[in-house]
VMD Tcl script that draws the C-alpha trace (Angstrom):
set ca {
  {73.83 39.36 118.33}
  {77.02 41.44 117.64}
  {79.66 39.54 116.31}
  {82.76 39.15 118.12}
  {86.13 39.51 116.54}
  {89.54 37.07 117.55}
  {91.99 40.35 117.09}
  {95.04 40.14 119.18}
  {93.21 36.44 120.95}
  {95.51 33.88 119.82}
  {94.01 31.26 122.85}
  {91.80 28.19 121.24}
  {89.80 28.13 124.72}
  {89.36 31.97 125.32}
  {88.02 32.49 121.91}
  {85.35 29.24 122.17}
  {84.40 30.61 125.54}
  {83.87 33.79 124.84}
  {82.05 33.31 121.14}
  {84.50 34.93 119.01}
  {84.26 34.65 115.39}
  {86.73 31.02 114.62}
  {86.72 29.58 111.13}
  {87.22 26.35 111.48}
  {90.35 24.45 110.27}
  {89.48 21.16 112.96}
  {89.47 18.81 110.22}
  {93.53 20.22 109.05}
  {94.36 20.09 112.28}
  {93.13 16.45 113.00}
  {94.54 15.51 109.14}
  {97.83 16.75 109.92}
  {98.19 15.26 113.68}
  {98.24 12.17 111.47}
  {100.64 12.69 108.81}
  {103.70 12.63 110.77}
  {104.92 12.43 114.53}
  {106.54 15.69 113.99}
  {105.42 18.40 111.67}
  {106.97 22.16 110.98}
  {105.12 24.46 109.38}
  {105.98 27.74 107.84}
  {103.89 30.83 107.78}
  {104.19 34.78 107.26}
  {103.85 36.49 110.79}
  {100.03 36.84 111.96}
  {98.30 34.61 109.74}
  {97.37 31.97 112.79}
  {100.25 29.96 113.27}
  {99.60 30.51 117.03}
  {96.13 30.48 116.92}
  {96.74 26.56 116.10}
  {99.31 25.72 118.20}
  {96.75 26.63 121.23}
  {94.35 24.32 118.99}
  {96.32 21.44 119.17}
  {97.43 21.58 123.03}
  {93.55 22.10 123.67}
  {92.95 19.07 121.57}
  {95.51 16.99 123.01}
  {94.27 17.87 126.06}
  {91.11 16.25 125.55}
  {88.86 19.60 126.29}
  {86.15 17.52 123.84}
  {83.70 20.46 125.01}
  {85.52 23.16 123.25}
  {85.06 21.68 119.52}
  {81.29 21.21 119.64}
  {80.22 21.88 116.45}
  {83.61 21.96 114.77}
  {84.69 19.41 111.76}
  {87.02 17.64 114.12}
  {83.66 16.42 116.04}
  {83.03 13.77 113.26}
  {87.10 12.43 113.02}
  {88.19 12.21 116.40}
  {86.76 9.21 118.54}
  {89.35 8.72 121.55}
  {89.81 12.28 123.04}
  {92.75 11.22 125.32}
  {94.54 13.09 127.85}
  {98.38 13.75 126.77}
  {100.88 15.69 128.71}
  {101.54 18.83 126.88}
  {104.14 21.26 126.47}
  {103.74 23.90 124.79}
  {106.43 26.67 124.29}
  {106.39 29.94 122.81}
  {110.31 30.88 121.57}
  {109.10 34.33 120.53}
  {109.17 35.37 124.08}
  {112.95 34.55 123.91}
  {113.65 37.17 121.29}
  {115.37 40.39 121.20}
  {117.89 39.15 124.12}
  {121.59 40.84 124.25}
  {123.91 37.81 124.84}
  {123.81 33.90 125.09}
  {122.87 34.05 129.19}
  {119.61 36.08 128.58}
  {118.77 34.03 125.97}
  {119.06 31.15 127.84}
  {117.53 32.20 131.11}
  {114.50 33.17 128.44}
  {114.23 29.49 127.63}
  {114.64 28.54 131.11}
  {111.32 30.81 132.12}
  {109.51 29.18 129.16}
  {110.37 25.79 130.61}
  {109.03 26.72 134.23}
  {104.86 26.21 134.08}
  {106.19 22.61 133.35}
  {109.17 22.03 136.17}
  {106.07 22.97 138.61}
  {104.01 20.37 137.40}
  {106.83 17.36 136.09}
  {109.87 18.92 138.65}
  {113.02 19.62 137.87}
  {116.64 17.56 138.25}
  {119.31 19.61 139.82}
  {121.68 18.34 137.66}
  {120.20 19.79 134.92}
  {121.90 23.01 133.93}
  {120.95 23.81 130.66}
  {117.75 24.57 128.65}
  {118.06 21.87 126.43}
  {118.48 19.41 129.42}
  {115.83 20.62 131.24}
  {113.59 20.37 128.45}
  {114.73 16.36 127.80}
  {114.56 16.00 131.10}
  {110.89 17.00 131.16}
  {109.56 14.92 128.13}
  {110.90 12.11 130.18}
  {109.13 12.83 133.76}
  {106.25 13.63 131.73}
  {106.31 10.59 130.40}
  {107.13 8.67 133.13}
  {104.41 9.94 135.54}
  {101.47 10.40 133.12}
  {102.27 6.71 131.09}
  {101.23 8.57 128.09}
  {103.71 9.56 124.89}
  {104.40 13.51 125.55}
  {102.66 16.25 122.92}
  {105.54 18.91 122.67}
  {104.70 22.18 120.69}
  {106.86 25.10 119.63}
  {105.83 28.13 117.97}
  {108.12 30.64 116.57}
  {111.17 28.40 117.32}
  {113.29 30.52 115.00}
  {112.23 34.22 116.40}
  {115.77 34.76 118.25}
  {117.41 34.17 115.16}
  {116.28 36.11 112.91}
  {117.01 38.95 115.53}
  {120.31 38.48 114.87}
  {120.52 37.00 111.46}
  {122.99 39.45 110.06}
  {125.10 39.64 113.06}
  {128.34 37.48 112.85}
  {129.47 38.44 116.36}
  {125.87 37.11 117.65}
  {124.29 34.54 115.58}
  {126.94 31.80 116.07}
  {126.43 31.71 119.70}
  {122.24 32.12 119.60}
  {122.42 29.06 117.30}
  {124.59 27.28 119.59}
  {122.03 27.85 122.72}
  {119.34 26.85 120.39}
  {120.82 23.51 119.02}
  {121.33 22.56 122.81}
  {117.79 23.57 123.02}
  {116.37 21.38 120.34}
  {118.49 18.92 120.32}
  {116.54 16.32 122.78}
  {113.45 16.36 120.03}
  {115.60 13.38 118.22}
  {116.78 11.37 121.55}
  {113.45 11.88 123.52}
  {111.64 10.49 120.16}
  {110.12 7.27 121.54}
  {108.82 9.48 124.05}
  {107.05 11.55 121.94}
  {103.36 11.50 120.51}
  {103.21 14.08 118.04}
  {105.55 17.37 117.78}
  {104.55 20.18 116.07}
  {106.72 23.04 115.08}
  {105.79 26.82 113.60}
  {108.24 29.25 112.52}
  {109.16 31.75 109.31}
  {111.87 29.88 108.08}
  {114.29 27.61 108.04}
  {117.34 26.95 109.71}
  {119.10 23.55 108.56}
  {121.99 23.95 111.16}
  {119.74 23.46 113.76}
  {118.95 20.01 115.54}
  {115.74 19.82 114.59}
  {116.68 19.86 111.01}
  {119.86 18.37 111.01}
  {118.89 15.42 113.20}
  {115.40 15.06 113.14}
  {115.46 13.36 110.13}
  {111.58 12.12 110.59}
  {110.42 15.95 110.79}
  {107.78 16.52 108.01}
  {107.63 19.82 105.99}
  {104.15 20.58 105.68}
  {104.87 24.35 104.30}
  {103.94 23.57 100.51}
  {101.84 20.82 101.13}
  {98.63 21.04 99.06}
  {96.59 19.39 101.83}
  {97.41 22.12 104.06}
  {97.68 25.57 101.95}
  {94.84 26.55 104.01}
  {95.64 25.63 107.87}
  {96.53 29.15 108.56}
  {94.35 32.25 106.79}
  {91.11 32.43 105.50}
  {89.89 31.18 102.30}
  {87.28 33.04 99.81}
  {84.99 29.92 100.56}
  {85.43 30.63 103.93}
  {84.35 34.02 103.34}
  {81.53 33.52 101.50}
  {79.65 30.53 104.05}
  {81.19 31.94 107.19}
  {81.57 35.36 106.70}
  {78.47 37.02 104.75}
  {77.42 39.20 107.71}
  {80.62 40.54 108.72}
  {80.99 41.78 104.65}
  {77.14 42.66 104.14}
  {78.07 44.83 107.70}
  {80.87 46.74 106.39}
  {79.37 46.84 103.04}
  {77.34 49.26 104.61}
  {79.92 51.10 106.39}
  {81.16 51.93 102.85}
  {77.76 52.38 101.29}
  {78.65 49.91 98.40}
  {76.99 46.46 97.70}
  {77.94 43.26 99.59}
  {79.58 42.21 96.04}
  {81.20 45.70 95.58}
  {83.03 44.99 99.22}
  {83.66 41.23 98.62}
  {85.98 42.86 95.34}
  {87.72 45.57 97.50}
  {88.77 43.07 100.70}
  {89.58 40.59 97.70}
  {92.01 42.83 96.47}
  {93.69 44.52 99.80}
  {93.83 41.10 101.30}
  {93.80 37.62 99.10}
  {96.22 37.00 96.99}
  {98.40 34.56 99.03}
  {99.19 30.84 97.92}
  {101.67 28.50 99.90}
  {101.18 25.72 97.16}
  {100.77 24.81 93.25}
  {97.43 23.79 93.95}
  {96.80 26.32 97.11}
  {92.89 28.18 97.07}
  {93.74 32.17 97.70}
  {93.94 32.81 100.81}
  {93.46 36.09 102.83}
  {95.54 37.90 105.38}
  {93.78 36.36 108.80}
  {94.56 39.46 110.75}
  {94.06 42.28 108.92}
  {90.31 40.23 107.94}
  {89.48 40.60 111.52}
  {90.72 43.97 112.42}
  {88.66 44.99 109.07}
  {85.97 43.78 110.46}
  {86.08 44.50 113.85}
  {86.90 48.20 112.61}
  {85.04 48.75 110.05}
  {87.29 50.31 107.68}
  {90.14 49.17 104.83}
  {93.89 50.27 106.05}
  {96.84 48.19 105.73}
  {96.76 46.52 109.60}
  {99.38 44.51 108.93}
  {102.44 46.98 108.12}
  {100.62 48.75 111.35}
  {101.79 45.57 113.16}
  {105.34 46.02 112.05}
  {107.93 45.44 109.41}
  {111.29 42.78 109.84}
  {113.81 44.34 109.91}
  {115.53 41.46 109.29}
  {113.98 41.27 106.26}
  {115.16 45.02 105.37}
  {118.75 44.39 106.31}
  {118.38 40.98 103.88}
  {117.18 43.01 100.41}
  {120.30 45.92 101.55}
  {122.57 42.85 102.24}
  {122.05 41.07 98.98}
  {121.42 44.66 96.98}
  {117.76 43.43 95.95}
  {116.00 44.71 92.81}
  {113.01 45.73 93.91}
  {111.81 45.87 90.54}
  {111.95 42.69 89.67}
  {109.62 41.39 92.56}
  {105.96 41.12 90.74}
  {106.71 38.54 88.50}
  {109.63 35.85 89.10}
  {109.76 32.41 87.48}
  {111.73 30.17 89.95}
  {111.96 26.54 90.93}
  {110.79 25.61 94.19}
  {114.51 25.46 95.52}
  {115.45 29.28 94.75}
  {112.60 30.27 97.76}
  {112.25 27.20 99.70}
  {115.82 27.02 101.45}
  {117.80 26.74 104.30}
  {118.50 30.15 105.66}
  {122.24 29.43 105.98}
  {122.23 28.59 102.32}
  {120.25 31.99 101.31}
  {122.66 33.40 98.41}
  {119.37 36.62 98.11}
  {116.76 37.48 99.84}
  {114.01 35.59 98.03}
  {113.40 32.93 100.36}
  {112.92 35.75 102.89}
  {110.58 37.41 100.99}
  {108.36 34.36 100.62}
  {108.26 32.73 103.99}
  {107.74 36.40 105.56}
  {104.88 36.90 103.06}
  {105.62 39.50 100.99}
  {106.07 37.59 97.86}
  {103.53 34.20 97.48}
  {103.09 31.59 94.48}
  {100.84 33.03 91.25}
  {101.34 30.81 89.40}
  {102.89 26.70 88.94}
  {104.28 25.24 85.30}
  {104.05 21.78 85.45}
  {106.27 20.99 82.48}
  {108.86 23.47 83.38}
  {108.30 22.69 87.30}
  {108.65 26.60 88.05}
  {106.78 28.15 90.21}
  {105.70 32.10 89.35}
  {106.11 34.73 92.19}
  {104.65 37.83 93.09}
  {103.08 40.15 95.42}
  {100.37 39.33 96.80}
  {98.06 42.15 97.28}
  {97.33 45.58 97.37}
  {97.95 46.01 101.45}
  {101.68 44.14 100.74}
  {102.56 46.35 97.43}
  {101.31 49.44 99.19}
  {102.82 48.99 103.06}
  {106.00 47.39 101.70}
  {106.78 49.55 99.39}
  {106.23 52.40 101.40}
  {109.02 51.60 103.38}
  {111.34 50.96 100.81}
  {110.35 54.62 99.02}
  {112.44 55.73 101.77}
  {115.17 54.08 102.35}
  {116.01 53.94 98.32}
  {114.86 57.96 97.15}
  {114.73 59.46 100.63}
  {110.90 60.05 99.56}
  {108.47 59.66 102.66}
  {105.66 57.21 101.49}
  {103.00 59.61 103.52}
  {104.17 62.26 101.58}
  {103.37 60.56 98.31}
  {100.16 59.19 99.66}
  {98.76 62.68 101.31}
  {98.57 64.77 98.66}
  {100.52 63.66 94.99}
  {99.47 60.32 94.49}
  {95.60 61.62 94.83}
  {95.94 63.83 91.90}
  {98.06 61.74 89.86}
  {95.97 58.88 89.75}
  {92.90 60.80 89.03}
  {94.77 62.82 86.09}
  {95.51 59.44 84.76}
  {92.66 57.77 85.04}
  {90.33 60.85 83.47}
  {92.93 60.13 80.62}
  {94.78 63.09 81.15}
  {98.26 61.94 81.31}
  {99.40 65.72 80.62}
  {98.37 66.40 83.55}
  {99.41 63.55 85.83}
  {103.10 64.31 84.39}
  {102.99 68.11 85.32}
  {101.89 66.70 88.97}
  {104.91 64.19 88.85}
  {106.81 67.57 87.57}
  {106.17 69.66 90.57}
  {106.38 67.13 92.79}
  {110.03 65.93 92.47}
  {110.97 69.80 92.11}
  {109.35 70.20 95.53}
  {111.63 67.89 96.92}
  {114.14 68.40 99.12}
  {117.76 67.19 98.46}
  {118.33 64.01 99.46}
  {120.81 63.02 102.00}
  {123.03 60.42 100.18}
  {121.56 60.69 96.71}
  {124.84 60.20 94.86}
  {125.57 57.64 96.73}
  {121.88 55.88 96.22}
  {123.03 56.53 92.34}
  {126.56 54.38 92.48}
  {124.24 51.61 93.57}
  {121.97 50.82 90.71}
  {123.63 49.81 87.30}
  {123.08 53.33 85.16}
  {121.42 56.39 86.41}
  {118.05 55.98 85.24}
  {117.74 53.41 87.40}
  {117.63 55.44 90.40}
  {114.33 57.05 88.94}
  {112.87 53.33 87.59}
  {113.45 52.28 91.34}
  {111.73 55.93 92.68}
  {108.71 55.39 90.07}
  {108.09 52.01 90.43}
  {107.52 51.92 93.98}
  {105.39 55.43 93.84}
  {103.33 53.76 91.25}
  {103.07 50.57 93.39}
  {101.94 52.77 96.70}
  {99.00 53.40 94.26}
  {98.48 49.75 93.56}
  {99.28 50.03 89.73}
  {101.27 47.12 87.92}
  {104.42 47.95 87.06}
  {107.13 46.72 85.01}
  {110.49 47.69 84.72}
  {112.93 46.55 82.05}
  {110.85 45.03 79.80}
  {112.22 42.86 77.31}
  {110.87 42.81 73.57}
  {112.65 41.83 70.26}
  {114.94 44.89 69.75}
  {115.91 45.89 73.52}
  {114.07 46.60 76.22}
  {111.58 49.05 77.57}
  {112.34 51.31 80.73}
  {108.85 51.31 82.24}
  {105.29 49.75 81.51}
  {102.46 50.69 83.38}
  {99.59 48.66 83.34}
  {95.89 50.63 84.18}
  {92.45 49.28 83.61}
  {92.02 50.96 80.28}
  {95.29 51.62 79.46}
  {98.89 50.75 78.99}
  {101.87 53.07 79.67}
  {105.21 52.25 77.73}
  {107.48 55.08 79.01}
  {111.36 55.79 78.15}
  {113.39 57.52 80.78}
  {116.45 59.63 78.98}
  {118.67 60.96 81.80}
  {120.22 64.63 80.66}
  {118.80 63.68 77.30}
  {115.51 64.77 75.61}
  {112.01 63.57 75.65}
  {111.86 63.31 71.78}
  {115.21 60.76 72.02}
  {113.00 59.06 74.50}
  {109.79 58.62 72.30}
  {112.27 58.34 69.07}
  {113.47 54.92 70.94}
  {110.01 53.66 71.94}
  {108.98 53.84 67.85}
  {112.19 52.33 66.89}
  {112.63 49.88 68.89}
  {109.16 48.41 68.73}
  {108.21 48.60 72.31}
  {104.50 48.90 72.16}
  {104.06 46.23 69.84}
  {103.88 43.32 72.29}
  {100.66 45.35 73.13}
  {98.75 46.19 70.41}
  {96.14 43.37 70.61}
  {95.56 44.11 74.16}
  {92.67 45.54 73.68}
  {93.34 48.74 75.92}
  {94.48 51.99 74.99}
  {98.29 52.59 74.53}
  {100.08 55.79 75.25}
  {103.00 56.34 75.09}
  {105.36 58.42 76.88}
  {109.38 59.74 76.26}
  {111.44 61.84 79.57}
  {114.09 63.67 80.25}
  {115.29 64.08 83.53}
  {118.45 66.27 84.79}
  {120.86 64.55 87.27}
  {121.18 68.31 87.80}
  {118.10 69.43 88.70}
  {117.03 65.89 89.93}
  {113.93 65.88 88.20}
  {111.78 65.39 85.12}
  {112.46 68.58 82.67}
  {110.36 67.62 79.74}
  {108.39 64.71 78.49}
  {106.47 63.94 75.54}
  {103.02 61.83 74.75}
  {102.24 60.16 71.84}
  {98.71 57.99 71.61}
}
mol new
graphics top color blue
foreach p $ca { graphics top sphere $p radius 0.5 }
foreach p [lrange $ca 0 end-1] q [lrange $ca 1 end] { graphics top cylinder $p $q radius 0.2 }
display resetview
């Protein structure tokens, strides 16, 4: 029987019905119903936040028949009957003014006033909203399951406009605000969202509300684990495995590294990208589906606002305060960058208590910094991909690093002037690092390592590139020579942090014309 695929189906019932593919988090679900009457939970966009909020209104519901066969079977004994309401705040996004935002909540709020009514009296969202937690209550005798997902999506819409955002957080405090007063009322309350907005009732006032984000027990809720993969998930690899005419092993490597990599805890499994698993699957082919789905732009207008080195992204030792924050109290755009999902924990010291960052994974590097190769050289990212970054990387990796630099070479001459490029310059500290910025994120569309200002005893290093069987220390000299370049690397010891490696190091001096705008000479040394 061909196997059915959940892309785009984020309904708990339409996908049991209609035997699509579920991996099944039950026994989470159940776990966390008990934890805490009211639970928020952060997640990157597409990675099943939704998926469970249907979950839990089907459970609450008592639809017993749906979870056949699922963990929860064995945990759950009662299978009551609760009045549910379940709202989806993402349909309230992208709205021009106050009014449409709040006749957006208002339409959210109407399956319900059909089936609990509606006072007259009540004018606002918010009081509509108490007002049916408390008929629901009232008429059913049972404590009301409310759930919310994306209750932060008209927000970040307008999280960098100070003409807007003061009056969209108003409407939603009056929104939320009931959650605390209707409390007795209420069973269990779960929340999804990206991040986190402390000025908001639910924050502010629900002082119960349990964080569940970085919880160890539930790193795994949302996404798919490589256990999961492995029991649950053999066919589907085995089946594209032949699609790419490699072993069921070879594939299991190349979805592990365009997809795992993600961690939301010090003790988190990896976890894969939910949604671009399935459309993988239900495609049969590797592409980067989720940059296909869309990039923030709230996130983009964050990294501009806080002038974000984009170099410095791949390996970050933080406590768990610098990402997990407020948005209001965001003084970068880390925390950003980690709830949306482009950065994720690597790493946890236990005596230091900081947590390591980084990218997760080769679809993340590659999509996001496509998007950024424009907006900080002016370079498209298909460009790079179509044609130069094939022949680079094979120059390099046949060891011909001659030849990968005359490709790098003609390529920059072949540019066109950039629109804005001095002005791209006065915003990075010297000139060089305009080019460490351009080269770093071409490397990282090929899914290379890079690091950039590297610190060693005697200074630091422009650029180290990190291959399979080799490592690149390169000097950038801007209207200097490559021999000044390769002189520095020698003197300053660069390479030595490397030498027991174990891989080959090369090493590699530039010059580049602010002229010209491009690499005139460079020099190797092995």
């Amino acid at each position: 029987m061909e196997r059915r695929y959940p892309v785009g189906i984020q309904t708990f019932s339409r996908l049991r019905k209609e035997g699509y593919v579920y991996i099944d988090k039950t026994d989470l679900m159940w776990r966390m119903t008990r934890i805490s009457p009211f639970v928020f939970l952060s997640r990157p966009r597409r990675f099943g936040k939704s998926l469970l909020t249907t979950t839990l209104c089907s459970f609450f519901h008592g639809e017993r028949e749906l979870f056949e066969g699922l963990k929860v079977m064995e945990l759950e004994k009662e299978w009551k009957h609760y009045p549910v309401l379940h709202i989806d705040v993402s349909m309230a996004k992208g709205k021009p003014d106050e009014d449409a935002l709040s006749r957006a909540l208002m339409l959210q709020l109407e399956p319900f006033t059909d089936i609990y009514g509606v006072n007259p009296n009540e004018k606002l969202p918010g009081e509509v909203f108490s007002g049916l937690i408390r008929r629901a209550y009232e008429q059913t005798g049972e404590q009301v399951v409310v759930v919310i997902d994306e209750y932060d999506a008209p927000l970040l819409d307008v999280l960098h406009e100070e003409e807007q955002l003061p009056g969209f957080r108003r409407v939603m405090q009056e929104f939320y605000q009931c959650l605390k007063a209707r409390e007795a009322m209420i069973r269990f309350c779960f929340i999804t969202g990206i991040t986190k907005f402390s000025q908001l009732s639910i924050f502010s006032t629900l002082n119960n509300i349990t964080n569940i984000s970085l919880h160890p027990q539930f790193a795994a809720i949302c996404g798919i684990t490589g256990d999961e993969i492995d029991t649950q998930m053999q066919p589907d690899v085995a089946h594209l495995a032949e699609r790419y005419k490699c072993s069921p092993a070879e594939m299991r490597e190349k979805l592990r590294v365009t997809y795992d990599g993600y961690r939301f805890s010090e003790e988190s499994p990896d976890i894969y990208n939910p949604f671009s698993l399935m459309k993988a699957f239900n495609e049969l082919r590797l592409r980067h589906f989720w940059f296909e789905s869309g990039t923030p732009s709230y996130l983009m207008r964050q990294m501009q606002r806080f002038h974000t080195d984009i170099t410095k992204l791949d390996d970050l030792q933080v406590p768990v305060s610098a990402f997990d924050q407020p948005t209001e109290n965001m003084m970068d755009a880390l925390p950003l960058l980690y709830q949306s999902g482009y950065m994720t924990i690597k790493d946890y010291d236990e005596t230091t208590e900081e947590y390591t960052l980084g990218i997760p994974n080769k679809e993340v590097r590659v999509g996001f910094t496509e998007g950024l190769l424009t907006s900080v050289s002016g370079i498209r990212g298909s460009d790079v991909q179509s044609g130069f970054a094939a022949r680079f990387w094979k120059a390099l990796s046949a060891d011909d690093t001659d030849l990968a630099l005359r490709h790098l070479q003609a390529y920059l001459e072949g540019l066109p002037y950039v629109e804005g490029f001095k002005k791209k310059l006065e915003e990075v500290t010297v000139a060089e690092g305009f080019y460490e910025w351009t080269f770093y994120l071409i490397f990282s569309m090929l899914n290379v390592y890079v690091q950039t200002q590297v610190k060693c005893a005697r200074g630091r290093a422009d650029m180290v590139v990190f291959m399979p069987d080799a490592i690149y220390v390169m000097e950038l000299k801007l209207n200097g020579t490559a021999q000044d370049a390769l002189d520095q690397i020698e003197q300053k010891g660069y390479a030595l942090r490397y030498a027991t490696d174990g891989r080959r190091i090369v090493k590699v001096g530039m010059g580049f014309s602010i002229e010209q705008r491009t690499l005139t000479e460079y020099l190797i040394r092995s």
